[in-house]
Kinemage of the C-alpha trace (Angstrom):
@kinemage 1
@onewidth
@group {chain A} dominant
@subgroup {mainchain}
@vectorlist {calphas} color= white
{ca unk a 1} P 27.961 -70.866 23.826
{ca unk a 2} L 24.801 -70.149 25.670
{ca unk a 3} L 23.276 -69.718 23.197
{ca unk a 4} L 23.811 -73.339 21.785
{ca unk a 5} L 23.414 -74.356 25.495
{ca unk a 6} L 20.026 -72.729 25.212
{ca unk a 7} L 18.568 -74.661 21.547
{ca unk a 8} L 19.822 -77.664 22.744
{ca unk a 9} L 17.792 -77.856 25.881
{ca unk a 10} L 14.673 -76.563 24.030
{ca unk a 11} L 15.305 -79.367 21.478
{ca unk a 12} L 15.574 -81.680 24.077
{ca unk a 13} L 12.551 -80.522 26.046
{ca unk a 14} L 10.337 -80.233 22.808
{ca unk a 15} L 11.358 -83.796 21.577
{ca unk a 16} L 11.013 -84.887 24.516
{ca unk a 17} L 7.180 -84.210 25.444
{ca unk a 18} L 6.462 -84.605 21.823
{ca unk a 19} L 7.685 -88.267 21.877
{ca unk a 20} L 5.820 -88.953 24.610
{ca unk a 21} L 2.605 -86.741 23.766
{ca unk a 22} L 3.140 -89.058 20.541
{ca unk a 23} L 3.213 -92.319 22.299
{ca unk a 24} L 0.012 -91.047 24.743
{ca unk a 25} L -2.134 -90.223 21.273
{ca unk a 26} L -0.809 -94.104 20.050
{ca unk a 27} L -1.925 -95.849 23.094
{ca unk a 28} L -4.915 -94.320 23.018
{ca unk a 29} L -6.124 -94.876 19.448
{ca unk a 30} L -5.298 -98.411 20.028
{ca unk a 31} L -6.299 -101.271 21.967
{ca unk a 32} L -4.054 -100.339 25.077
{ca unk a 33} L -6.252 -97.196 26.405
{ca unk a 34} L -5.885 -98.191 29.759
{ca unk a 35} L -2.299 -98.862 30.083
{ca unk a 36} L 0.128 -95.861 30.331
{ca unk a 37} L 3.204 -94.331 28.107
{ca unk a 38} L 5.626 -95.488 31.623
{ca unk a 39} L 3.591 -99.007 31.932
{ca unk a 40} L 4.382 -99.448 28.057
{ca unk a 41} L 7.947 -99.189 28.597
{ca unk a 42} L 7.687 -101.883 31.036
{ca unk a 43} L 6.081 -104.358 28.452
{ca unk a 44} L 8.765 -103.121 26.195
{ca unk a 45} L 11.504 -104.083 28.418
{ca unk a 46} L 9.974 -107.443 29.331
{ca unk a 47} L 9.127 -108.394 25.896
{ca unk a 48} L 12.860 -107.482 24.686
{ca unk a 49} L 14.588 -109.288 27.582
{ca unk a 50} L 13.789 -112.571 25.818
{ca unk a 51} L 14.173 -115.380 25.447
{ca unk a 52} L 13.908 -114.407 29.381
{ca unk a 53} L 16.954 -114.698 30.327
{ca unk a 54} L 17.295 -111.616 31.723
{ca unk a 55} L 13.890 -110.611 33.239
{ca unk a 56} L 14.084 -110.575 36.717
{ca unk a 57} L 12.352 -107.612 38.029
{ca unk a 58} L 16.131 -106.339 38.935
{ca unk a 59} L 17.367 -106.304 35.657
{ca unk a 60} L 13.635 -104.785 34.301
{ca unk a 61} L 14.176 -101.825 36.572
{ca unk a 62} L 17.594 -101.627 35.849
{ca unk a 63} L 16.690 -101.245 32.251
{ca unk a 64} L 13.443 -98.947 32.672
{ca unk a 65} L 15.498 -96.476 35.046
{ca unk a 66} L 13.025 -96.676 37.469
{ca unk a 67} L 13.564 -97.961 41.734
{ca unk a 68} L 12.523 -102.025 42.148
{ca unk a 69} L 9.141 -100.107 44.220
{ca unk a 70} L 8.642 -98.495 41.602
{ca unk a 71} L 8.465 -101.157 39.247
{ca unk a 72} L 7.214 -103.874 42.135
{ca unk a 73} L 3.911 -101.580 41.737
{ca unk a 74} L 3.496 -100.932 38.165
{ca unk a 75} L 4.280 -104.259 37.595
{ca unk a 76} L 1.239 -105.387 39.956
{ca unk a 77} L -0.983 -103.381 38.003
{ca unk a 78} L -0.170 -104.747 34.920
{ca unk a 79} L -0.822 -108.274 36.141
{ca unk a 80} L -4.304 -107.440 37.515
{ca unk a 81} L -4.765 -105.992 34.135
{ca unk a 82} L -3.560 -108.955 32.340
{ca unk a 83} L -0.560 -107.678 30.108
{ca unk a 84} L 2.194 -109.383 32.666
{ca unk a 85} L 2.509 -112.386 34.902
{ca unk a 86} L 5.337 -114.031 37.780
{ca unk a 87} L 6.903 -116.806 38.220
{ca unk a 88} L 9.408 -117.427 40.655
{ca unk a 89} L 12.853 -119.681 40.387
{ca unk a 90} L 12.723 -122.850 42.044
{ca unk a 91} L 16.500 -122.303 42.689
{ca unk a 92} L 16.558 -119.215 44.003
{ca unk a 93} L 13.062 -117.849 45.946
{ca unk a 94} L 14.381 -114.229 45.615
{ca unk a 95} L 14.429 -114.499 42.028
{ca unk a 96} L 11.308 -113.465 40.616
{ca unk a 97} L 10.722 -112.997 36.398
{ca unk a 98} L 8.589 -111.125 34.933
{ca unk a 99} L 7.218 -112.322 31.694
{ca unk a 100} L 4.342 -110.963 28.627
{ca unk a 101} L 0.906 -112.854 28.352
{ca unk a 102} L -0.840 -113.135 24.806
{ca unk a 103} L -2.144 -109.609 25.712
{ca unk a 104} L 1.222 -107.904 26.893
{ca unk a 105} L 2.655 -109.869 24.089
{ca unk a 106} L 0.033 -108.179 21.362
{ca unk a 107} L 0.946 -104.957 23.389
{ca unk a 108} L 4.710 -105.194 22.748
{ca unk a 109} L 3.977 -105.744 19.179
{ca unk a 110} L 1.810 -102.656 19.107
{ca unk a 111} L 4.248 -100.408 20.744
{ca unk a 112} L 6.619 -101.913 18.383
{ca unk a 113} L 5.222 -100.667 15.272
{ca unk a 114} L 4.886 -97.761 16.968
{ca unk a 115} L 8.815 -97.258 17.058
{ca unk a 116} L 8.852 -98.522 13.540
{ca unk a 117} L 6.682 -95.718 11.911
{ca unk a 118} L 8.571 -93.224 13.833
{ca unk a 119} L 11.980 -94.082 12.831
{ca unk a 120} L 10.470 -94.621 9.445
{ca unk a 121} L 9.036 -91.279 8.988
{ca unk a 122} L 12.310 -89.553 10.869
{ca unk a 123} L 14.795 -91.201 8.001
{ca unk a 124} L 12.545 -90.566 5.406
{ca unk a 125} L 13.478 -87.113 5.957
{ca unk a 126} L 16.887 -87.498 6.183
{ca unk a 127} L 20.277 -88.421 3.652
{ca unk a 128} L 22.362 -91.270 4.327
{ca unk a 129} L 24.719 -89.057 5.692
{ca unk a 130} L 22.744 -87.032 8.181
{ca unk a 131} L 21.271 -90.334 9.626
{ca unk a 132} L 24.788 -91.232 9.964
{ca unk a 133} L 25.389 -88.136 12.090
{ca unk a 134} L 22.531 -88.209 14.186
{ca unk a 135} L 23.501 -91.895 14.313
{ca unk a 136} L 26.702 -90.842 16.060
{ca unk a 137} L 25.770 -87.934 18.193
{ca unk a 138} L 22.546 -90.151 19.648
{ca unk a 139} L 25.430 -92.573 20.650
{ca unk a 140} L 27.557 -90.045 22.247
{ca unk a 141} L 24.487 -88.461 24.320
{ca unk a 142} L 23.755 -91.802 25.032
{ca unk a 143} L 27.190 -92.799 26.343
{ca unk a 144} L 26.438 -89.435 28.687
{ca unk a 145} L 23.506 -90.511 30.567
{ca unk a 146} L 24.545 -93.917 30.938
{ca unk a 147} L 27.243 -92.654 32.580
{ca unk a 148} L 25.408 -89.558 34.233
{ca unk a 149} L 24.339 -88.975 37.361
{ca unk a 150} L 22.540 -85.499 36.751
């Protein structure tokens, strides 16, 4: 068993970086060289939660797994840089959403295609069956984090 134990955390660790080495080299061959691979997942979130129902920067931090400071200060970097803006609910003052300019918007679509050619290339290389395997087991690691507190 350890040794099982053992390949799967290399696997883990190796995919890992190299997804996000991957997404680095992306960013930077495009347009978005001065935004990074964490502030990327931030437009990603936003630009998902619409039709903004569900952008308040709660829910965006919620999603992003990252602390409301945390986000609170990435997200005021990526308004002075343009990609993101605020806006406040005239209800409820505490409520503050979070929502893509034109740039952040043309930076969600980037990152999108992005996740396209990935997938793309990863079930080029695979049968319908193994896709449906690593379909399933994806879902059950997922289920474990969500429901992780390691």
């Amino acid at each position: 068993m350890d040794s099982v134990e053992n390949r799967l955390n290399e696997f883990f660790i190796t995919t890992f970086n190299k997804i996000l080495n991957s997404e680095e080299r992306s960013l930077q061959k495009s347009e978005l060289t001065d935004i990074s691979v964490r502030e990327i997942h931030i437009i990603e979130a936003v630009g998902l939660s619409k039709p903004y129902a569900k952008n308040t920067m709660s829910n965006i931090a919620r999603e992003v797994g990252i602390s409301l400071g945390a986000l609170s200060t990435a997200v005021n970097a990526l308004v002075r840089k343009g990609y993101i803006s605020r806006g406040g609910d005239a209800s409820d003052r505490r409520k503050v959403y979070i929502y893509l300019t034109e740039t952040g918007e043309k930076a969600f679509l980037l990152h999108k295609e992005f996740h396209k050619k990935m997938i793309s290339g990863i079930t080029k290389l695979l049968n319908e069956n193994e896709c449906e395997t690593l379909i399933k087991a994806l879902s059950t690691i997922t289920c474990f984090f969500n429901n992780s507190d390691i």
